[in-house]
VMD Tcl script that draws the C-alpha trace (Angstrom):
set ca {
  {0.00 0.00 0.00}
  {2.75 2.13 -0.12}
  {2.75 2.88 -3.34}
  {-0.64 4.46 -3.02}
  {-0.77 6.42 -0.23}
  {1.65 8.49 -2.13}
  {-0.71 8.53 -4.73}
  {-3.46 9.45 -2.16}
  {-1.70 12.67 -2.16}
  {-2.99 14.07 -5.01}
  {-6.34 14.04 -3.18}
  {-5.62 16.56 -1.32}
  {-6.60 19.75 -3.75}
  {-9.72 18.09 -4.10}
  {-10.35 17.64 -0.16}
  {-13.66 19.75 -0.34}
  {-14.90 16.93 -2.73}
  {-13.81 13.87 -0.28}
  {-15.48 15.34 2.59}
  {-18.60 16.17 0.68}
  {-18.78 12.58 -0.62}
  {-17.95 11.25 3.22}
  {-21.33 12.97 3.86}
  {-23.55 11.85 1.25}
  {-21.74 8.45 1.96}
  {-22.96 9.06 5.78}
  {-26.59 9.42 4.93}
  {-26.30 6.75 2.31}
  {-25.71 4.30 5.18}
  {-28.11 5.37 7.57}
  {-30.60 5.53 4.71}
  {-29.33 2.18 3.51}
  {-29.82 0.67 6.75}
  {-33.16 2.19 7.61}
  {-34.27 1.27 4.42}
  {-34.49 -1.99 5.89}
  {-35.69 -1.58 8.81}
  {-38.23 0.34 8.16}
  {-40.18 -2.65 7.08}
  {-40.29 -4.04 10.77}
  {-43.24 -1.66 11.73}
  {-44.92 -3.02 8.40}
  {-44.35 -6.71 9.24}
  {-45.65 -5.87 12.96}
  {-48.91 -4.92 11.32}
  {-49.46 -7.48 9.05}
  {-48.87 -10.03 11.11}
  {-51.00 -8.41 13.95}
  {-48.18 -8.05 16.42}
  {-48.75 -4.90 17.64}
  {-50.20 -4.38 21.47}
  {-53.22 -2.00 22.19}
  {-51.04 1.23 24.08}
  {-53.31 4.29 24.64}
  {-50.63 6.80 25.88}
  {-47.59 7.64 24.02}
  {-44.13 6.43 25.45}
  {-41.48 8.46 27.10}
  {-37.92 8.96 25.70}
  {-35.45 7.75 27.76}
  {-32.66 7.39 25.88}
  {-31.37 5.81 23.09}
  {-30.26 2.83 25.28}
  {-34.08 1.95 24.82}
  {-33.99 3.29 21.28}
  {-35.87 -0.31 19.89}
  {-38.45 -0.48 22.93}
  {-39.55 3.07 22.62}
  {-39.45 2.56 18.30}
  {-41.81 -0.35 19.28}
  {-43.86 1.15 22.08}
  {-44.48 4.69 19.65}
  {-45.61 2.13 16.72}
  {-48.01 0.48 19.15}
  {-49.41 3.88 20.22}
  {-49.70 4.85 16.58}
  {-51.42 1.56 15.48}
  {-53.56 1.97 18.30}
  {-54.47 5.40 17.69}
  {-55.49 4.85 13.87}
  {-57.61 1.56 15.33}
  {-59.75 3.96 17.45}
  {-60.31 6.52 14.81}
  {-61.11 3.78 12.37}
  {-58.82 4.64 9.75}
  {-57.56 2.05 7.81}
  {-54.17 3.81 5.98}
  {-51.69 2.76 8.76}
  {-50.15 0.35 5.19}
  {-50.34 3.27 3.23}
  {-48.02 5.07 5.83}
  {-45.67 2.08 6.54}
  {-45.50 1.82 2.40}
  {-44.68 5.29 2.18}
  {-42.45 5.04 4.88}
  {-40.24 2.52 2.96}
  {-40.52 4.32 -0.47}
  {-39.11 7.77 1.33}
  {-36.15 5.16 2.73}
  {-35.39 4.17 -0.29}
  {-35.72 7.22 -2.49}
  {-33.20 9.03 0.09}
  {-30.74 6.07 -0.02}
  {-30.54 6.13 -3.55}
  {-30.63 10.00 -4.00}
  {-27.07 10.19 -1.32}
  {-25.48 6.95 -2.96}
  {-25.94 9.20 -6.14}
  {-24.45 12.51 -4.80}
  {-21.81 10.11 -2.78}
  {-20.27 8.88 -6.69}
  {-21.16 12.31 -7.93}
  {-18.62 14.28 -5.61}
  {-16.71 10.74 -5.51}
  {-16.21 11.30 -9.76}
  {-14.98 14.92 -9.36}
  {-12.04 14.04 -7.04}
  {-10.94 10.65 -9.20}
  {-10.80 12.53 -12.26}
  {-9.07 15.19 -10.89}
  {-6.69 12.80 -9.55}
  {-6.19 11.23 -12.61}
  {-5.37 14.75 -14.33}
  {-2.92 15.99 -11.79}
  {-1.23 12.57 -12.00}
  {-1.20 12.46 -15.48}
  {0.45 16.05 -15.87}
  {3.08 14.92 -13.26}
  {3.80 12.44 -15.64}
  {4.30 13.91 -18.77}
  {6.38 16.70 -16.48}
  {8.82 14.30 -15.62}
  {8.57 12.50 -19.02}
  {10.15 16.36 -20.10}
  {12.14 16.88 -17.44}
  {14.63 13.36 -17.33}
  {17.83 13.16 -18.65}
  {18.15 11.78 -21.96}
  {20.39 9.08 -20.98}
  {16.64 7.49 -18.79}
  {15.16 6.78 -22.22}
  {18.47 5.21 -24.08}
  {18.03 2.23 -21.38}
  {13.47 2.44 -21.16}
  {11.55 1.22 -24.12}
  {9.07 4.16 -24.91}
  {6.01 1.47 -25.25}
  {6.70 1.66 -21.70}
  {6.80 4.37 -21.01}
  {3.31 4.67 -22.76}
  {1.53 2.31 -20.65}
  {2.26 3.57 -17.85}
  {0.51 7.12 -18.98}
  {-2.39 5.27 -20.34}
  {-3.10 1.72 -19.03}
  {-1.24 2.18 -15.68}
  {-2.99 5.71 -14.99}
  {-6.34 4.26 -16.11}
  {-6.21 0.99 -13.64}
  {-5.15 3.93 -10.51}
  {-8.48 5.46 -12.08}
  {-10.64 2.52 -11.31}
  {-8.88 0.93 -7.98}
  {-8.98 4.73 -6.80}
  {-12.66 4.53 -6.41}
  {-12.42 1.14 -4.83}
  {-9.97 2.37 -2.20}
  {-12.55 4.87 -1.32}
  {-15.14 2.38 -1.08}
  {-13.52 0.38 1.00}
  {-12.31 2.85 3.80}
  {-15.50 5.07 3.80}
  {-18.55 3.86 1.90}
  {-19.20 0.32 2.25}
  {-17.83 0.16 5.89}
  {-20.16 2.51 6.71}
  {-23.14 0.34 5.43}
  {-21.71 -2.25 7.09}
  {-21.36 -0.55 10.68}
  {-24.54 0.98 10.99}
  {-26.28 -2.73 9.45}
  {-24.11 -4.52 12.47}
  {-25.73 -1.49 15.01}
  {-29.29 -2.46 14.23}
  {-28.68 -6.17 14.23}
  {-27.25 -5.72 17.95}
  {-30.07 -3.78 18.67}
  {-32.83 -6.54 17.74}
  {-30.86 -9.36 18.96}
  {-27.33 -9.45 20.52}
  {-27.31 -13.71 20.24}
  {-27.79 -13.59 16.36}
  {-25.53 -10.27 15.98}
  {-22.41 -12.87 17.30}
  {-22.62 -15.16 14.40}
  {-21.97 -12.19 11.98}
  {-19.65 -10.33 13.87}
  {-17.56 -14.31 13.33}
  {-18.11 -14.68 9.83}
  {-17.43 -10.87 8.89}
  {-13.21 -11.33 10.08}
  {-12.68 -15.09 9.18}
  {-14.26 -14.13 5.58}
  {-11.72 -11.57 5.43}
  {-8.75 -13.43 5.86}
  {-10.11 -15.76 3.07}
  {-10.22 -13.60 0.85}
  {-7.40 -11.46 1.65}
  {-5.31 -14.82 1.37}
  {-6.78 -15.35 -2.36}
  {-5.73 -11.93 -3.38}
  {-2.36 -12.22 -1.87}
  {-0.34 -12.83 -5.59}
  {-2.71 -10.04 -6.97}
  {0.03 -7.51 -7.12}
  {2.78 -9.41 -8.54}
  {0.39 -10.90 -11.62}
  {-1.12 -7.48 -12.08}
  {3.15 -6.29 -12.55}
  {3.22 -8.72 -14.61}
  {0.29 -7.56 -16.93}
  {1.41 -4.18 -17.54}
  {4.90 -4.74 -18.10}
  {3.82 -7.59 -21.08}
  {1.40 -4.50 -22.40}
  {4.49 -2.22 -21.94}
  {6.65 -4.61 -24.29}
  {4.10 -5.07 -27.33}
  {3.30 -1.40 -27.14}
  {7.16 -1.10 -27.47}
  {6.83 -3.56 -30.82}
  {3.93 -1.61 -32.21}
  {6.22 1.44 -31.82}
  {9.40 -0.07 -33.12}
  {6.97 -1.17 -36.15}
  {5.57 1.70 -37.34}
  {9.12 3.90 -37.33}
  {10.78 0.92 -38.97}
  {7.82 -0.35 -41.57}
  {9.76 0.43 -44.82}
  {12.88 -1.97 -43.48}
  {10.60 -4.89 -41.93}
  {8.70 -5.22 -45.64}
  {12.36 -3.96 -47.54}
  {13.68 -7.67 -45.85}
  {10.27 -9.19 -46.02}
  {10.96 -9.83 -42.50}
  {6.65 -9.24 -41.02}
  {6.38 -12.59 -40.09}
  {10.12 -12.12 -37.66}
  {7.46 -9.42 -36.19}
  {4.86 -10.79 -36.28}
  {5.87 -13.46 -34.08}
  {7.31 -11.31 -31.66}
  {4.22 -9.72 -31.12}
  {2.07 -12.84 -30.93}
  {5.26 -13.94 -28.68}
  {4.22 -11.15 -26.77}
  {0.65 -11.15 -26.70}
  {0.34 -14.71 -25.52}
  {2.09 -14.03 -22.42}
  {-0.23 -10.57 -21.63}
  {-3.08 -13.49 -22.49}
  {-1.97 -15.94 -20.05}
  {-1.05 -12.99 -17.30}
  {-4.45 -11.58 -17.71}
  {-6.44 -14.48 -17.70}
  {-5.00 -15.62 -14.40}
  {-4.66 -12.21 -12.88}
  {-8.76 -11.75 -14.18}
  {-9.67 -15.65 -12.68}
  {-8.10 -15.07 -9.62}
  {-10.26 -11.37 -9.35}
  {-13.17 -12.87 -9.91}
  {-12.98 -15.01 -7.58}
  {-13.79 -12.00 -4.74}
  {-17.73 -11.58 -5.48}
  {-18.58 -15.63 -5.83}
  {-16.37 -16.26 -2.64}
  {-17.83 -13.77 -0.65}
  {-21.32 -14.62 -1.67}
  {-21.09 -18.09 -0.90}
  {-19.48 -17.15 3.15}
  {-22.59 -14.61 2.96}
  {-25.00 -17.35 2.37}
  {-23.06 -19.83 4.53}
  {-23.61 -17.36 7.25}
  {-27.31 -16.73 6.36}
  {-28.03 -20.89 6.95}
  {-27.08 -20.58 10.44}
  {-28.91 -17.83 11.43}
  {-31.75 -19.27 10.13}
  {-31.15 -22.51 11.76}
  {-30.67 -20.75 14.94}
  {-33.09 -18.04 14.70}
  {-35.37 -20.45 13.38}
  {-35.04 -22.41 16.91}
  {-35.16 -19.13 18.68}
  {-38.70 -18.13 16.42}
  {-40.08 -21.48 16.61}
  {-39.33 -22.95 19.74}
  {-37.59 -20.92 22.22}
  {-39.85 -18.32 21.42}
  {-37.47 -15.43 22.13}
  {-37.85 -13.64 19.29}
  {-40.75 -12.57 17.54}
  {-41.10 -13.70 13.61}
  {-40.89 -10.32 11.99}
  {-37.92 -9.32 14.14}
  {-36.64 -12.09 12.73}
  {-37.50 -11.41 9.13}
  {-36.01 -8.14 9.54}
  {-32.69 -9.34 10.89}
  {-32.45 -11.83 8.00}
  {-32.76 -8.81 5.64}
  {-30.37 -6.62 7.06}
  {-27.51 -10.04 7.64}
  {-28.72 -10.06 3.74}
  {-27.81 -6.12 3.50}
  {-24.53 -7.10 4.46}
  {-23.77 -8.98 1.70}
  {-23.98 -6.06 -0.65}
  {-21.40 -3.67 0.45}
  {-18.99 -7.00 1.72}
  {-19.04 -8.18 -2.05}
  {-18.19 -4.46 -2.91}
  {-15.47 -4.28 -0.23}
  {-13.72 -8.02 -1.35}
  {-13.75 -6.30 -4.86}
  {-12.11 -3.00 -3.93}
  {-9.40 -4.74 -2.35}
  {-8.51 -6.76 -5.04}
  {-8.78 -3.65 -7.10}
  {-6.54 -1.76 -4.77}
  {-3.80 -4.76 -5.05}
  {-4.22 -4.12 -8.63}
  {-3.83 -0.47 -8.48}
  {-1.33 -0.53 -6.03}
  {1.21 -2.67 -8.86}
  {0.20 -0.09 -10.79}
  {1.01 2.90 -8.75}
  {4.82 0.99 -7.99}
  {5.25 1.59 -12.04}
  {3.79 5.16 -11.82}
  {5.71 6.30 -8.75}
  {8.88 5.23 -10.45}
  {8.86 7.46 -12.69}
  {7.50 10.56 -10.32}
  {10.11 9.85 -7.91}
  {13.16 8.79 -10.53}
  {15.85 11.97 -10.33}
  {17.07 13.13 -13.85}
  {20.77 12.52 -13.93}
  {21.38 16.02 -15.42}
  {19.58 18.61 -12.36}
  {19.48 22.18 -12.07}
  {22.06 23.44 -9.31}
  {20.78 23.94 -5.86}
  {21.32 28.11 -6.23}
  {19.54 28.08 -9.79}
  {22.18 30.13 -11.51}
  {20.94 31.94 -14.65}
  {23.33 32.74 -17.72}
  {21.79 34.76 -20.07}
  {24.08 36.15 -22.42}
  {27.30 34.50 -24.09}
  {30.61 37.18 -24.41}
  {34.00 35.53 -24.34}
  {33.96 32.00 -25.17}
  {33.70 28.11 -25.21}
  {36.40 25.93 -22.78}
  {36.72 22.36 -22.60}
  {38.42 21.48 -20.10}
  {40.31 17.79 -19.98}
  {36.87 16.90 -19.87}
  {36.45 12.87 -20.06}
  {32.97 11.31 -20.38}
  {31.49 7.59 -20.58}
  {28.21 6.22 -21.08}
  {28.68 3.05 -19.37}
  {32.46 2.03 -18.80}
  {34.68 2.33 -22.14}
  {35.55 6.44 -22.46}
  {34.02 7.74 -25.41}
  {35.65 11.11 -24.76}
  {39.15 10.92 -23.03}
  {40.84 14.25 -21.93}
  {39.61 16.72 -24.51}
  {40.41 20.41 -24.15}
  {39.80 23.21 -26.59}
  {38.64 27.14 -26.26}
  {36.61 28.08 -28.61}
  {36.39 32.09 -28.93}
  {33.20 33.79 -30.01}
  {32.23 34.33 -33.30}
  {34.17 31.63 -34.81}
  {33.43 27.77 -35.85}
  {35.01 24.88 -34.73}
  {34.44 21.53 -36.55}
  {34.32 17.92 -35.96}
  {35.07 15.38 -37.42}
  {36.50 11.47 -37.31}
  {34.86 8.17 -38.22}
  {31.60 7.10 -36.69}
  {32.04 6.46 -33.12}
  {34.74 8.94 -32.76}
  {33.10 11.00 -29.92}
  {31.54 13.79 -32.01}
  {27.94 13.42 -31.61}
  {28.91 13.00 -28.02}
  {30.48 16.40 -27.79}
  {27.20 18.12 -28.86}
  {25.28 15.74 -26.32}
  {27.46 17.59 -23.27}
  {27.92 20.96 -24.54}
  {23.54 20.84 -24.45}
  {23.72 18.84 -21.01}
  {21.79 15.70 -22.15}
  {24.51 14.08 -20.43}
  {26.97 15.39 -17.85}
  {30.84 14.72 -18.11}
  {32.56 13.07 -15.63}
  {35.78 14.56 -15.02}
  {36.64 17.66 -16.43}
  {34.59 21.05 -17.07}
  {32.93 22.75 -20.09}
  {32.54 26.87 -19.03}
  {30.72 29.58 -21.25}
  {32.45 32.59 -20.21}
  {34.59 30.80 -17.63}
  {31.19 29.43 -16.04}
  {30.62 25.90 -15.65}
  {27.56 24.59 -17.13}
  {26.70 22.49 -14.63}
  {26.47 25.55 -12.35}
  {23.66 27.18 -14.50}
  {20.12 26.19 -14.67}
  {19.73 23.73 -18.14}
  {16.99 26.23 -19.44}
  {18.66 29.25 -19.62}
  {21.94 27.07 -21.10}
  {20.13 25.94 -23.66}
  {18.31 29.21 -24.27}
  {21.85 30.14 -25.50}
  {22.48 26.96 -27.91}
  {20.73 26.28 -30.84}
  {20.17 22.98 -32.28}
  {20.04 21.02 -35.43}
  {20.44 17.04 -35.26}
  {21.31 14.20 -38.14}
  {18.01 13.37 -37.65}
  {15.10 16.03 -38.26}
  {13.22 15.80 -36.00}
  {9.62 17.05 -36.90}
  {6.14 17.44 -35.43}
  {3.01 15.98 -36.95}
  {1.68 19.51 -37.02}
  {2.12 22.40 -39.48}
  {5.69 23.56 -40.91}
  {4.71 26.94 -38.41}
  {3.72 25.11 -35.38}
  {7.21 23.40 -36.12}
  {9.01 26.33 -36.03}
  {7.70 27.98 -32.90}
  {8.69 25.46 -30.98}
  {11.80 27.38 -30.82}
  {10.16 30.66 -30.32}
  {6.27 30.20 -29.00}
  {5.37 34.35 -29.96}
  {6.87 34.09 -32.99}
  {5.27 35.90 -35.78}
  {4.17 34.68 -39.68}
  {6.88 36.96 -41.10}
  {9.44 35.86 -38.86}
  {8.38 32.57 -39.55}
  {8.60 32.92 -43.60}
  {12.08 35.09 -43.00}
  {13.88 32.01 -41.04}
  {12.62 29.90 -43.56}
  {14.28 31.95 -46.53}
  {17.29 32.07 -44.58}
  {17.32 28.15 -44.69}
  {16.48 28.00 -47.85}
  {12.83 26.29 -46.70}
  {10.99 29.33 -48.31}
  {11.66 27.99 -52.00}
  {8.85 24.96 -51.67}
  {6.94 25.97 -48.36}
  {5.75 29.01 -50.80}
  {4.63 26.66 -53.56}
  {2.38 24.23 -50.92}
  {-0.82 25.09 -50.79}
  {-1.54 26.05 -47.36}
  {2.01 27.41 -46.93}
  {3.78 27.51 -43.33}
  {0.26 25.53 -41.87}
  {0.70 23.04 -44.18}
  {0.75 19.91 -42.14}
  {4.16 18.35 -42.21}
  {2.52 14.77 -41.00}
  {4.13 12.24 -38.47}
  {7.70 13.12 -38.57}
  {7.53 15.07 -41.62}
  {6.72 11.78 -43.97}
  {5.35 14.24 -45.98}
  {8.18 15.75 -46.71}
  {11.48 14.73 -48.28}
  {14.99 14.63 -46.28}
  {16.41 17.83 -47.83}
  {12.62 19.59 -47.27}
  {12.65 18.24 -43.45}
  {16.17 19.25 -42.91}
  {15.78 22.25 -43.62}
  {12.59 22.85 -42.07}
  {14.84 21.90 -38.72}
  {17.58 24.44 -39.42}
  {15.19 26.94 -40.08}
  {13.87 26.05 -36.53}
  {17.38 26.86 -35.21}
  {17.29 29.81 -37.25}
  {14.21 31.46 -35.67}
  {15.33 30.86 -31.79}
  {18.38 33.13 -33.21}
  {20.78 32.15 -30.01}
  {24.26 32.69 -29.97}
  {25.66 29.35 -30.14}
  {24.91 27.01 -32.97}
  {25.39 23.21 -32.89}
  {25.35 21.40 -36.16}
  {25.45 17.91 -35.62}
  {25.80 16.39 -39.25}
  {23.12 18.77 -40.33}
  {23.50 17.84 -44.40}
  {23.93 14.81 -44.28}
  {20.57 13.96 -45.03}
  {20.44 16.26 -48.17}
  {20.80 15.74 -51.43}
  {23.76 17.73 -53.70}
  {21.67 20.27 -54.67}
  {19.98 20.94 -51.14}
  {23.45 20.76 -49.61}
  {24.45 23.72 -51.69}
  {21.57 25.30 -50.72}
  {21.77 24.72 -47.04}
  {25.20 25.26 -47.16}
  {25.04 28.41 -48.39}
  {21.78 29.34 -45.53}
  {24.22 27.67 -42.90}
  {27.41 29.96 -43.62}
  {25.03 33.18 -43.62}
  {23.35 32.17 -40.39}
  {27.04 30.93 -38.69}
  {28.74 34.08 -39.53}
  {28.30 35.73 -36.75}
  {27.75 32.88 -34.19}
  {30.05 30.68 -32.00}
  {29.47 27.51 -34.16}
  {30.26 23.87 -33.02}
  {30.00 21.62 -36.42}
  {29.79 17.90 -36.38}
  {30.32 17.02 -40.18}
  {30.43 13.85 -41.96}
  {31.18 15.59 -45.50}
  {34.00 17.23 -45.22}
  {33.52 19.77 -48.36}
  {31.03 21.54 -45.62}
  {33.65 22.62 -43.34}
  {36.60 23.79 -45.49}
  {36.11 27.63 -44.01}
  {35.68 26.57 -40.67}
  {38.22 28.35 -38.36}
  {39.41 25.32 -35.79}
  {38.73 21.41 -37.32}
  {39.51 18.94 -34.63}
  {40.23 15.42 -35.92}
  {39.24 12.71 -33.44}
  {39.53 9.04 -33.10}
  {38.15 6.97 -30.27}
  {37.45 9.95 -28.13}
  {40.88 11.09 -28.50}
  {42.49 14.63 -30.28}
  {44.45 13.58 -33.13}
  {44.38 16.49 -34.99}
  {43.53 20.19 -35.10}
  {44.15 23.33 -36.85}
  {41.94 24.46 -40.30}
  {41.75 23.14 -43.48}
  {45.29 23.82 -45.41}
  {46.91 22.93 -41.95}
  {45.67 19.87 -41.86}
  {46.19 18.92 -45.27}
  {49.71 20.07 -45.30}
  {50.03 17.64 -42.56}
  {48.85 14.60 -44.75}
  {47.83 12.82 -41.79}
  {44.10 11.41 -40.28}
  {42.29 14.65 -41.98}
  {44.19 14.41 -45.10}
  {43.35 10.66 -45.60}
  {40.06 11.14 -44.83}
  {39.55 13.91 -47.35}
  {41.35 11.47 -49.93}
  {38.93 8.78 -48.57}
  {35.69 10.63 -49.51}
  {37.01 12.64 -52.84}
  {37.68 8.98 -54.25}
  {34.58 7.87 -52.94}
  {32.35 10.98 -54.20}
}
mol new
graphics top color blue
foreach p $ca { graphics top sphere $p radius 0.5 }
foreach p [lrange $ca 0 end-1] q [lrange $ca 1 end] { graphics top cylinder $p $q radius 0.2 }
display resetview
């Protein structure tokens, strides 16, 4: 139950609703149980039990509550007798209809309030969520399978959003029912009252004993549903390779892999639920037989107890059975719900990698330069950078480059903070990034990736992700400057044309250049280009090319190029291998030197 009470929290804005629906839930068991009893004057009547009593009684207490409730329907019996009125079963009827009508008009109100403070639950749970989602590292998701991370948004979130309610019902609504039933029962007979106060505990730890795997089956369940979500995704973004090898049935059987073992989880998760309302039905009944072999004897021939006193206690031991079914439920539910709250809270409460330092340090402007320095970084164990230094002043551009898995990629990762180095320091201005809040870093940085990264939304809506008041001309302008203009003009809804999911729509060079146009419009000081042409085409590279030495001219620029014609004009060009600096200088340097840079060059003239 752990789990949950921290998702009980989240109650707490909606407090006003929880006490509102503790009243209704009040009045719903008094009505509930006086429902009930309300046919005992009734049965009195019709079986001619009541005695002739001329005066009305005196109230003395609620220790007498059930002789003066007696005594006061004997008065009013007799009283209609001597008038010679015959509507006392019209009253008794009524009576039991106004019982009834106001138990079912509070159980109402009870789930209306009840509905308000779920939901809102729910939503503030929900936005927590997708918060975090935001806020972790990057590094979280290399290692988490986003289908995963999807079910616990949606199916996780949705099973808090039933077993919420039953937690509810079991601490406030159904006890209730059941307190107030047990009250009356004492009241008419003590003897008979024992038998149910036995069953109601010895039931419980049946049941409670059933539902003990609950939790661990119900784990089970959503992490299967987390896994062929994950396939569905990995599906769709690869669909063109999986029918390219005419490899559907590989997936196929995957999934079915997949969705056999969510069938055989849910089926006994679901068999061993269901069990609650049959089980707890059958100790209801079980419990019903001997009160009415002993209150039988005590009707029939001990004579202790009248036979609608009787009648009445067998319908409220009956009224039991309602709200214990309902309780046996909601604990199974909340066994559920509590496996699903473990998956939800682990996200809440998992702390991003990369945080904000504890004085939130703003940097908001970028004057002198970049420095990296000795800085040394590793994803898991092997280095992927190893003791790289470099200043890089403003105003100029420093490129990248090496074979893949070199480290260069890696450089932009840190220089953004998706990850944070581990020995070493990168400063802006002789500040270390890791003493400045990530926002206002990255406020400074702009980004374009080797993969473009698009919206399915409109080529605008794309844009303004890097600056939300952004206006249609300054849209259309960052889009000439990336040479985007040239076919957003000719589409025929322009910038909202929609772009589809991840710009499928579109062609490479069209969604590349939609990104740098992205970068364009934040305008920050600091580019990173991480292989931004590489997905172009020759003619969109010139094109691009062109945009990216316009926009770069007066930025600090960090390029990470795979074709090495883009970065011939780029001041610094530092030649890695394996994380290590093998090289630097600029272009005819390099080349002079006929070394890793030189080859390379060679390499990809031959090539091209």
């Amino acid at each position: 139950m752990e789990y949950f009470k921290k998702i009980l929290k989240y109650a707490i804005p909606y407090k006003h609703f929880a006490i509102l629906n503790i009243i209704s839930n009040i009045f719903y068991a008094f009505f509930g149980t006086l429902s009930m009893i309300s046919l005992f004057p009734m049965l009195k009547v019709l079986f001619n039990q009541t005695k002739t009593l001329q005066e009305a009684p005196v109230w003395s207490g609620f220790v007498d509550l059930v002789s003066y409730g007696e005594d006061y329907l004997n008065f009013y019996v007799t009283m209609k007798k001597n008038e010679g009125s015959n509507d006392v079963l019209i009253f008794m009827i009524l009576i039991i209809v106004i019982t009834f009508l106001l138990k079912n008009i509070f159980n109402y109100l009870s789930l209306f309030f009840i509905t308000y403070l779920r939901n809102g639950v729910i939503k503030d749970v929900r936005n927590d969520l997708y918060d975090k989602i935001t806020e972790l590292s990057v590094s979280y998701y290399s290692e988490k399978r986003k289908g995963d991370i999807l079910s616990r948004i949606s199916s996780d979130v949705i099973e808090l959003q039933v077993s919420f309610l039953g937690i509810l019902e079991l601490i406030v609504k159904e006890p209730l029912m059941i307190l107030f039933t047990l009250i009356s029962m004492l009241l008419i007979n003590s003897k008979l009252a024992i038998f149910v106060f036995i069953f109601i505990p010895i039931s419980g730890l049946i049941i409670s004993f059933i539902g003990k795997s609950l939790k661990k089956k119900s784990n089970k369940v959503q992490k299967e549903q987390g896994l062929f979500l994950s396939l569905v995704d990995e599906t769709l973004n690869g669909l063109k390779i999986i029918k390219s090898f005419t490899s559907e049935n590989l997936f196929k059987q995957k999934f079915n892999n997949s969705t056999k073992k969510y069938y055989n989880y849910s089926n006994s998760l679901l068999n061993r639920t269901n069990l609650a309302g049959p089980i707890s039905e059958f100790l209801g009944i079980c419990s019903i037989t001997v009160l009415l072999w002993y209150g039988g004897q005590m009707v029939l021939e001990d004579k202790t107890l009248d036979p609608s006193s009787f009648m009445v206690f067998l319908g409220l031991a009956y009224n039991i059975l309602t709200p214990f079914k309902a309780i046996s439920k909601a604990s199974y539910k909340v066994r559920k719900g509590n496996a699903a709250a473990e998956r939800v809270i682990q996200i809440l409460e998992n702390k991003s990698i990369v945080s904000d330092p504890k004085n939130n340090k703003v940097i908001s402007q970028f004057d002198k330069s970049i420095q990296f320095n000795n800085i040394s970084f590793s994803y898991k164990t092997d280095k992927v950078i190893k003791e790289f230094s470099f200043e890089l002043e403003k105003g100029k551009t420093l490129a990248l480059v090496g074979q893949s898995g070199s480290g260069k990629s890696t450089i932009a990762n840190l220089v953004n903070r998706f990850y944070d180095i581990n020995l070493g320091e990168i400063s802006i201005d002789n500040i270390n990034i890791k003493n400045v809040t990530k926002k206002s870093l990255r406020n400074l940085i702009g980004l374009v990736t080797q993969d473009s990264i698009l919206f399915n939304d409109t080529i605008k809506n794309n844009l303004i992700v890097a600056k939300n008041n952004a206006t249609d001309e300054e849209v259309i302008n960052a889009l000439k400057i990336a040479n985007a203009w040239e076919f957003v003009k000719d589409l025929e809804q322009g910038i909202y044309h929609n772009v589809g999911d991840s710009g499928n729509k579109l062609s490479g060079g069209q969604k590349q250049r939609i990104s740098i146009a992205r970068a364009v419009l934040k305008n920050p000081p600091i580019m990173v280009l991480d292989e931004a042409t590489s997905a172009l085409d020759t003619e969109s590279e010139k094109l691009v090319q062109d945009a990216l030495e316009k926009m770069m001219r007066n930025r600090t620029s960090i390029v990470i190029a795979h074709r090495l014609s883009t970065i011939k004009n780029a001041d610094y060009i530092i030649v890695l291998d394996k994380g290590s600096i093998m090289e630097k200088g600029n272009h005819n340097d390099l080349m002079k030197l006929r070394g890793l840079y030189h080859n390379l060059v060679e390499m990809q003239t031959i090539n091209e």
